[in-house]
C-alpha positions as CSV (number, residue, x, y, z in Angstrom):
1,X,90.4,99.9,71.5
2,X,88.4,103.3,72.1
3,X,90.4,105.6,73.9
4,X,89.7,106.5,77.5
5,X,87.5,109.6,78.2
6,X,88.0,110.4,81.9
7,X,91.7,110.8,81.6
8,X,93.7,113.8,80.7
9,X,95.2,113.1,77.1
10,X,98.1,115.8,77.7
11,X,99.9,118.5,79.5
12,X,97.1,120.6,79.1
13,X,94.6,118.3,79.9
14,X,97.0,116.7,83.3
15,X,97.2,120.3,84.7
16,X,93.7,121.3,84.5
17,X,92.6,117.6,85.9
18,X,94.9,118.5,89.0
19,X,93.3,121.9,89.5
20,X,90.3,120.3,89.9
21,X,90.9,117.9,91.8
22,X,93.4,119.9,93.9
23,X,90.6,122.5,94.4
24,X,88.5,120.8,95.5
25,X,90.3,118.6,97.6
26,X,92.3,121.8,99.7
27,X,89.0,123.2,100.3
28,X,86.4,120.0,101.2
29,X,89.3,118.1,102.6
30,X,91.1,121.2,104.3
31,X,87.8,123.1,105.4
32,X,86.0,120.0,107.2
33,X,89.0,119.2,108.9
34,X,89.5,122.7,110.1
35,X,85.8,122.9,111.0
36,X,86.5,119.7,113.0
37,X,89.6,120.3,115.4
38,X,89.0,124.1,115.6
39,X,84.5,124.0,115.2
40,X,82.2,126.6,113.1
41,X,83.1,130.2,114.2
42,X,83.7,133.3,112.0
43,X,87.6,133.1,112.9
44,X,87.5,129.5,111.7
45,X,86.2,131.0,108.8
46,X,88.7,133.6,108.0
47,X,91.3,131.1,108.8
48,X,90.1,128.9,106.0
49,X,90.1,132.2,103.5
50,X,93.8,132.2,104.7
51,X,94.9,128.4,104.9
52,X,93.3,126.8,102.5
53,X,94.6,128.4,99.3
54,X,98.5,128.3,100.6
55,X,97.2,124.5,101.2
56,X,95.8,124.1,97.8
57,X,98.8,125.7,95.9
58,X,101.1,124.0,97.6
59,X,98.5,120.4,97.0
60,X,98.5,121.0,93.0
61,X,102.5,121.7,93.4
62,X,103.1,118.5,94.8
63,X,101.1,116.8,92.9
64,X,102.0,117.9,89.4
65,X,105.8,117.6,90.1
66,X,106.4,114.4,92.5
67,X,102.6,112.5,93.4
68,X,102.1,111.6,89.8
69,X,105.9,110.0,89.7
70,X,105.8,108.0,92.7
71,X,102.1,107.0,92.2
72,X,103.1,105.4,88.4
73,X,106.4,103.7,90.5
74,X,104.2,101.9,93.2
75,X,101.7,101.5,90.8
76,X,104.2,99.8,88.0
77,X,105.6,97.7,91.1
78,X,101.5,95.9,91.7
79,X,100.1,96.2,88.4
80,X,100.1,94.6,85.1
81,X,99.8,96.3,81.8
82,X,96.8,94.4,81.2
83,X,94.8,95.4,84.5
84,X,91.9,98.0,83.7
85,X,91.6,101.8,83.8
86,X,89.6,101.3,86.6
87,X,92.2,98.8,88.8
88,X,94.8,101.8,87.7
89,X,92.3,104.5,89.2
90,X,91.2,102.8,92.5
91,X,95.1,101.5,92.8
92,X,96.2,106.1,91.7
93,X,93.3,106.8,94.0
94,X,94.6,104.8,97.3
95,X,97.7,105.6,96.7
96,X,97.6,109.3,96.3
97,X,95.2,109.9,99.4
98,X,97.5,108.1,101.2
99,X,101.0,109.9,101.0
100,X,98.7,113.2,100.4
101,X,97.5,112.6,104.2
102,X,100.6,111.6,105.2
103,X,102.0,114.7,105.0
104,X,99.1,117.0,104.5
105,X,98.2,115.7,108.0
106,X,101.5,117.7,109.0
107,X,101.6,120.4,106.6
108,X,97.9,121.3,107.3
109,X,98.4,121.6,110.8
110,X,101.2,123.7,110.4
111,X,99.7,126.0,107.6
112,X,96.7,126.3,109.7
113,X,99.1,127.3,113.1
114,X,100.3,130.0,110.9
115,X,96.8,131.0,109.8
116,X,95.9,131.5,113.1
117,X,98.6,134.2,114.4
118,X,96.7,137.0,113.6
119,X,93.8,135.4,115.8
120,X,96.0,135.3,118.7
121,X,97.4,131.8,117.9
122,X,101.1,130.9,117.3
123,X,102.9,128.3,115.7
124,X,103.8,125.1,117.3
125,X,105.7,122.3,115.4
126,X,106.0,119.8,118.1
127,X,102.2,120.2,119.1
128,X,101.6,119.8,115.3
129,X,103.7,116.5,115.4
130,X,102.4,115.2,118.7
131,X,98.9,115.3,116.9
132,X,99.7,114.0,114.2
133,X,99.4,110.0,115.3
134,X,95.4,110.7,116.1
135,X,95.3,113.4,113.8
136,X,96.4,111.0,110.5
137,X,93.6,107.9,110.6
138,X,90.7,110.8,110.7
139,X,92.2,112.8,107.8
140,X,92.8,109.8,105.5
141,X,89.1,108.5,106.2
142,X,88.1,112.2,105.4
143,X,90.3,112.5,102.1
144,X,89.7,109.4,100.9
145,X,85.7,109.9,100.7
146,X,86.1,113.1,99.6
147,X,88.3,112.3,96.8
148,X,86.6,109.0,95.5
149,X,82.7,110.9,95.5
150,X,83.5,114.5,95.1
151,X,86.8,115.3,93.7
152,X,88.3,112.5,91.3
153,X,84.4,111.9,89.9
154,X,84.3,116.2,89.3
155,X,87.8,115.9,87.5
156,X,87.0,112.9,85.3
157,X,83.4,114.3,84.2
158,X,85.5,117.6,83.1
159,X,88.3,115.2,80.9
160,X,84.7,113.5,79.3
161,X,83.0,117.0,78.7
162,X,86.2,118.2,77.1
163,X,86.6,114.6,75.1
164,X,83.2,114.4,74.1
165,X,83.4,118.6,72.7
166,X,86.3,117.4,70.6
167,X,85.1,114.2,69.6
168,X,81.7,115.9,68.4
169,X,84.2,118.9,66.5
170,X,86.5,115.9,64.9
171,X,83.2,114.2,63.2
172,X,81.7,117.7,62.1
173,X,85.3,118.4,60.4
């Protein structure tokens, strides 16, 4: 059986597979929301320069230390061994945008009312929670384009590039 090429292989590999795709998720995801509730102005701007790499650190955290786990559980709990890599990466891929929105929906809100203090805002949890109902359905639609034709495709063409250097540096050796 050939051995999957758009896949990190190991540690190595898994962590620069969630840069990427943490990356670019914080700032596609994270920027076109903020463009949406707060519209294109210079102080939306600087916000973003602010909130989206607290939202992206805190993104690839997450996701290297508790996504990955529950993902594999749910997964495990619908899938058999013998499904394909590509069941297991549509199933990772709804599942992950899913929880991520879930709470990013809240987390982003609040990051962002946080962001905005020195542009005269202030923070508001129970505003950020009363949004949050309306808020999620948007944000998941959003997330889950982005991440199925932008950031998942970016991350798995960078595991091939990498696969395919070593695979060409194995049959020179």
């Amino acid at each position: 059986m050939q051995e999957e090429m758009r896949l990190p292989r190991n540690a190595k590999e898994g962590l620069l597979f969630g840069v990427v795709i943490s990356a670019l998720s914080a700032s596609l995801i994270g920027g076109s929301i903020m463009i949406i509730e707060l519209g294109w102005s210079i102080d939306t701007l600087k916000m973003m320069l602010v909130g989206i790499p607290c939202v992206w650190i805190l993104a690839l955290l997450f996701n290297l230390f508790i996504l990955g786990r529950i993902s594999s559980r749910i997964q495990n709990m619908f899938l058999a061994p013998t499904d394909s890599v590509n069941a297991r990466l549509l199933a990772n891929l709804v599942i992950c945008v899913t929880i991520m929105s879930v709470l990013f929906t809240f987390i982003g809100a609040f990051v962002g009312s946080v962001a905005s203090i020195p542009f005269g805002g202030s923070v508001d949890i129970v505003q950020c929670l009363k949004n949050w109902p309306h808020a999620w359905p948007r944000n998941f639609c959003i997330a889950f384009f982005i991440e199925m034709c932008i950031a998942q495709p970016a991350a798995r063409a960078v595991m091939t590039q990498i696969h395919k250097k070593q695979s060409s540096i194995k049959n020179i050796a």
